[in-house]
C-alpha positions as CSV (number, residue, x, y, z in Angstrom):
1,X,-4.6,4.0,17.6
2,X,-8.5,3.7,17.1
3,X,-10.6,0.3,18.5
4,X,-13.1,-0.2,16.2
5,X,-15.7,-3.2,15.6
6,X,-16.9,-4.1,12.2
7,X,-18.6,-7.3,10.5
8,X,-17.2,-9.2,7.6
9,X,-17.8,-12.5,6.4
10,X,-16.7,-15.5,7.8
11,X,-15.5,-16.2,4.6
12,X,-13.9,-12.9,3.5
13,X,-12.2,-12.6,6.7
14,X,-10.5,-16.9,6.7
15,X,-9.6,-15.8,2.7
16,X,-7.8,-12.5,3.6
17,X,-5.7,-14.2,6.6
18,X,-4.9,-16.6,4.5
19,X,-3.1,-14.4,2.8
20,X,-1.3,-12.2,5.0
21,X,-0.8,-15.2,7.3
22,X,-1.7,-12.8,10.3
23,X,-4.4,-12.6,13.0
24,X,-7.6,-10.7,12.5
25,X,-5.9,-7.0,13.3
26,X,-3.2,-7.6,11.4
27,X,-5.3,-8.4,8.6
28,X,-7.3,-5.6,8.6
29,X,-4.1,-3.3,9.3
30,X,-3.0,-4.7,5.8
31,X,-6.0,-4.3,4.2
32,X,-5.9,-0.3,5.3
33,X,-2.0,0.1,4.4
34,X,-2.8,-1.8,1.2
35,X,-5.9,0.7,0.6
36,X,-3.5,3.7,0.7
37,X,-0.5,2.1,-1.2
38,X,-3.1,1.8,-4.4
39,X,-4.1,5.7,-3.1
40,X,-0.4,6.7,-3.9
41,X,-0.2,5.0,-6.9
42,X,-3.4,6.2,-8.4
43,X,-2.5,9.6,-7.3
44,X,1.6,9.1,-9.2
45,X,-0.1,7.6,-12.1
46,X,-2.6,11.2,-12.7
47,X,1.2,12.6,-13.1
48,X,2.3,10.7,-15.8
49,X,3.9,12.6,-18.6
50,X,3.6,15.6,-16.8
51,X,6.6,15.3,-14.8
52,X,10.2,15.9,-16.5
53,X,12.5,13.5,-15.0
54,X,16.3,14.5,-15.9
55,X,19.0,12.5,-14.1
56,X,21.0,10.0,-15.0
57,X,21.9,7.5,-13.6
58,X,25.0,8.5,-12.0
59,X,23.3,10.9,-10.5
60,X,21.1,9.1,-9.1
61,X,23.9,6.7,-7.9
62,X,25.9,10.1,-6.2
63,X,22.7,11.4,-4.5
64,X,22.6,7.6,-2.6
65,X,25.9,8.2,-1.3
């Protein structure tokens, strides 16, 4: 864990809680995780068509089991 201190709007920060429904650390903590979920999936979408994918379904259903 890191303290930190940054500035934001008044505005930014009472729209973003509004959202997550959180208190100010949660809010930012969201922000971040939110920050590397669209990371990931920039990062899976470079690999697009470049990946063979080749099980089927019941496969897939076995390899839960």
């Amino acid at each position: 864990m890191r303290k930190i201190t940054v500035e934001v709007s008044e505005r930014d920060l009472a729209s973003a809680q509004e959202l997550t429904g959180g208190g100010i650390t949660e809010t930012v903590r969201e922000g971040l995780r939110k920050l590397a979920s669209i990371q990931a999936q920039q990062r899976l979408l470079k690999l697009r068509g470049k990946v063979k994918f080749d099980l089927t379904l019941e496969e897939m259903r076995y390899d839960r089991e």
